[in-house]
N, C-alpha and C positions, 0 to 999 in steps of 0.2 A: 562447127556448131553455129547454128545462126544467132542472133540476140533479139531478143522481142524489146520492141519498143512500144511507148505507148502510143496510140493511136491520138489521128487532129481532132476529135471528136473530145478526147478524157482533156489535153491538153486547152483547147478552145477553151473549153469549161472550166480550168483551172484556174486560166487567164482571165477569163470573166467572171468568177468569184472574188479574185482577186483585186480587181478592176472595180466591180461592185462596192467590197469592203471600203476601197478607200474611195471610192464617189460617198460611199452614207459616213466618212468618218469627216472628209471635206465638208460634205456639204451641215452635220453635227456643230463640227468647229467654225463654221461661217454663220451658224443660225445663232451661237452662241455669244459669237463677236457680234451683232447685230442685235441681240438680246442686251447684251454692257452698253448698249450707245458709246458707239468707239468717240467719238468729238469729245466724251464727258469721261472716257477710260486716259486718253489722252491727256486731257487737261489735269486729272488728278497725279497723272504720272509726272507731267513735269512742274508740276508745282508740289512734288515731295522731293524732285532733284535740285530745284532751283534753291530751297527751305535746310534743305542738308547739306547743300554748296556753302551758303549764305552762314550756317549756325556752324558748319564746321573750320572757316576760315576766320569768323569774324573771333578779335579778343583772345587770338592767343598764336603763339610764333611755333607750336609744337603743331601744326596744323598734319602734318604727315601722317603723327603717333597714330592722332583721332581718328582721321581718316582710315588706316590702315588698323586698326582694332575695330570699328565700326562698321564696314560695311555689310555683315550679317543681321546686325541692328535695320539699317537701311534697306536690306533686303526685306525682313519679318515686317517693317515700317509699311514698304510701300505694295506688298502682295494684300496687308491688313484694312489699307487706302482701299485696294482696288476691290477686296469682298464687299467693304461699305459704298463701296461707287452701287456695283451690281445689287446688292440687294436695297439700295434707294431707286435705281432706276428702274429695276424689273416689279418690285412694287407698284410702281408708279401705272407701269404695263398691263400688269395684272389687272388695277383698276378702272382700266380705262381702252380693254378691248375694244369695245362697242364705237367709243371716239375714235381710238386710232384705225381701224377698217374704213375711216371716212379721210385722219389727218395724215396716220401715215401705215398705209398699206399693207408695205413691205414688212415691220414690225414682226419677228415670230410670231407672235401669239395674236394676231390682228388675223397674218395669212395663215393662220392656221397649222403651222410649222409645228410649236409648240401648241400641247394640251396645259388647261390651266392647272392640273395636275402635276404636270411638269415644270411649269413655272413655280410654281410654290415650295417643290422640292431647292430647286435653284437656290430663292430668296432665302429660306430656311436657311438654308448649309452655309452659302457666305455671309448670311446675316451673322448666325453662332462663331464662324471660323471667324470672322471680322473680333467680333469680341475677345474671341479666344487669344488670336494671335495678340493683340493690343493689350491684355491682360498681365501677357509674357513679358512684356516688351516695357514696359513701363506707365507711370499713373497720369505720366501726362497725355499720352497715347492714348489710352484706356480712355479717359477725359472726352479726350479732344474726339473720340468713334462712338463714344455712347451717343454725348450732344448731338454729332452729326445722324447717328443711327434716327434717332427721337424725333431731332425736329423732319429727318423724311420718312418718318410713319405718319405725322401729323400732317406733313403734307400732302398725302395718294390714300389713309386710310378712312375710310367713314368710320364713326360720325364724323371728326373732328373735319378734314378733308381740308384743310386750308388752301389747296389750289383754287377752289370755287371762288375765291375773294382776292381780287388783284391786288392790295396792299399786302395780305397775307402770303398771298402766294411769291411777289417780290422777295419780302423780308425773309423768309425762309430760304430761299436760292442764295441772297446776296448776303447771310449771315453766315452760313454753312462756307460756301466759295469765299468769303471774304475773310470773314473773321475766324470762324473754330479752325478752317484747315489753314490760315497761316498763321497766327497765332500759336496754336497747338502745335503745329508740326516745329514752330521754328525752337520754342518751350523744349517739346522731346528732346529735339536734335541737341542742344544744348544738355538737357540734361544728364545725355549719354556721354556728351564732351566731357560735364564734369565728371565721371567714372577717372577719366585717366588726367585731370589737373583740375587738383582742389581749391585751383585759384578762381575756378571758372562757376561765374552761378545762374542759372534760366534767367537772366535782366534783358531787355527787349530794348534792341537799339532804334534809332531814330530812322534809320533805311528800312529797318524790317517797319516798322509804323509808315511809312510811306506808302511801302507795297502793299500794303494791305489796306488803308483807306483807297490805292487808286484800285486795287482787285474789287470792294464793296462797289464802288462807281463802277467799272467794269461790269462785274455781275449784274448788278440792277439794271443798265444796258443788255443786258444777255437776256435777264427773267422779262422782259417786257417786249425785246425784237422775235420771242422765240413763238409768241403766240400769232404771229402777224402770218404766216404761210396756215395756220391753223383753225382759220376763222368759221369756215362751213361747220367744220364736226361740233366746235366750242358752242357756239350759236344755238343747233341741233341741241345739244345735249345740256344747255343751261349752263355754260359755267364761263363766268364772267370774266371779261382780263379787259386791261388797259385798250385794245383795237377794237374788240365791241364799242367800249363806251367812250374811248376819244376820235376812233377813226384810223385806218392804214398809215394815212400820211403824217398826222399828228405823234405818232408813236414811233415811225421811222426813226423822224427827227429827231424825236427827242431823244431815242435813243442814239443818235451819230453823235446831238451835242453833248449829252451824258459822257461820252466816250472822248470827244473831244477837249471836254473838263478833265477829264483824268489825266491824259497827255498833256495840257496844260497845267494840269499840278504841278507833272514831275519834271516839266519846265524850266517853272519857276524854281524849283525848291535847287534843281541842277546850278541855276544862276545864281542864285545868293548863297548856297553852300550848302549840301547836306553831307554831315559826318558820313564816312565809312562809304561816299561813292563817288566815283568818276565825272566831277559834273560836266566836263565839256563833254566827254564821250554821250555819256548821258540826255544831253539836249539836242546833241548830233541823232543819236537813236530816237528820239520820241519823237522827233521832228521829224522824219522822215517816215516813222508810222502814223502817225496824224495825217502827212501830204497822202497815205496810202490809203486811208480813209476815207479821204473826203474824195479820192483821184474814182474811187472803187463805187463809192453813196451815189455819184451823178450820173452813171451808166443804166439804174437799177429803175426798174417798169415797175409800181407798185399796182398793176393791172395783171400783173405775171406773178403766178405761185409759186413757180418755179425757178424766176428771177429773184422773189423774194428769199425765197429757200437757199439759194444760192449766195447771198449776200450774208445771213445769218452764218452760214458754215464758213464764210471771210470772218467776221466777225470771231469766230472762235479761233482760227489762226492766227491771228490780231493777240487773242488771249495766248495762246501753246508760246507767242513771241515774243512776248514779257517776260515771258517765263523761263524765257534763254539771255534776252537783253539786261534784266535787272541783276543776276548774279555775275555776269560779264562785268558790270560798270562797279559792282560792288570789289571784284576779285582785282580789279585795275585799279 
């Protein structure tokens, strides 16, 4: 008895439905990753492991129990981050098609990846699930996503649109980055601590206060280098920032020395003593990110958008780097 097989033809075509499905599922999952601005999904991620490292070691010797009863905590914590990263950022997107098909292209909804239809569903869902989960999770949580939720409506939505005004548009970036997520996050994390040792209460140590005055320097470095590759569309479209009105080179700099004031904060603070961290380790590391700074600043063509563009995404490694060096020097 013979056996019938299928023919290259039903097969071919199996293969290329198949093949298809997961080119439109890849290519879905890469528009979307693209949509979260991975530099800013990033950042948020490890500055809620650096925050949970940092609240879960500091003040108390049962460090394991916490850790090892908390990590679903941390998990709900840091998925609840990253809906409020995406629905600030795609916000942002939303409102400002028209600019980004000039500053940045690529952008889903610039190149027409996404409909603004679809964007809206986006922001919608991780906006609600951001609240939702944080709700669950605790009031300091809850706190620290609402503020953040608020001040980036106020930022990308009209009327209010605080991006249009380069001191608004800083304080905004460098309060949210600086202050509510590490504040908030480090508050939570503690407060979950205290669940399992009633000795322990959300009081905010002198290291966590470090980090977070150099993160505010930091960011305000970050909100002012980031409109610098962005000048044609900003210009075009009316909306004023720091490189309009002081000039490419002037805002460079200022943001390197910004940057290099923070590093030299935590310096100093390494030399003369701060509770709860490693301070030789500590000056060994910022000193070494400082030389990488300035090593990185001197190569950079502020005639090149692309050299500039390039320099801003160092810039943010610089930031993802803190965020691994500051719980290291805190844990030693």
């Amino acid at each position: 008895m013979s056996q019938i097989s299928p023919s290259k033809t039903q097969i071919d075509a199996s293969g290329g439905l198949k093949r298809t499905f997961l080119e439109q599922t890849a290519s879905g999952l890469y528009s979307l990753w693209k949509f979260s601005r991975p530099h800013t999904i990033i950042g948020t991620s490890f500055s809620a492991i650096a925050l949970y490292l940092i609240a879960g070691f500091s003040s108390t010797s049962d460090w394991h129990s916490v850790l090892s009863h908390s990590w679903l905590q941390f998990l709900g914590t840091w998925l609840a981050c990253l809906c409020g990263n995406v629905y600030i950022v795609g916000l942002n997107q939303l409102e400002d098609i028209e600019i980004d098909q000039i500053n940045k292209p690529h952008l889903p909804l610039a190149a027409g990846e996404y409909s603004p239809t679809m964007a809206k569903w986006i922001i919608g869902v991780t906006g609600v699930a951001a609240v939702a989960l944080a709700g669950g999770l605790g009031p300091w949580l809850l706190g620290m996503v609402s503020v953040s939720l608020a001040i980036g409506t106020a930022y990308s939505l009209p009327p209010i649109r605080l991006k249009r005004f380069p001191f608004w548009a800083s304080l905004c970036i460098f309060t949210v980055r600086g202050v509510v997520v590490n504040l908030g996050l480090f508050l939570h994390f503690s407060w979950v601590k205290s669940q399992f040792s009633v000795s322990v209460y959300p009081e905010i140590p002198a290291a966590v206060w470090a980090l977070t005055l150099f993160i505010i320097g930091f960011t305000f470095a970050i909100a002012i280098l980031k409109d610098l590759p962005d000048i044609e569309g900003d210009r075009r479209y009316n909306i004023t920032t720091f490189t309009l009105t002081l000039g490419s080179s002037a805002v460079f700099n200022l943001g390197c020395w910004v940057i290099s004031a923070c590093y030299l904060g935590l310096l100093a603070a390494a030399l003369f003593g701060l509770d709860g961290v490693n301070g030789r380790l500590s000056a060994i590391a910022h000193l070494v990110t400082l030389t990488l700074l300035w090593w990185r600043s001197q190569s950079v063509n502020l005639q090149s958008q692309a050299e500039i563009a390039s320099f801003y995404q160092f810039v943010w490694k610089l930031f993802f780097l803190e965020y691994l060096i500051f719980p290291l020097v805190c844990l030693l």
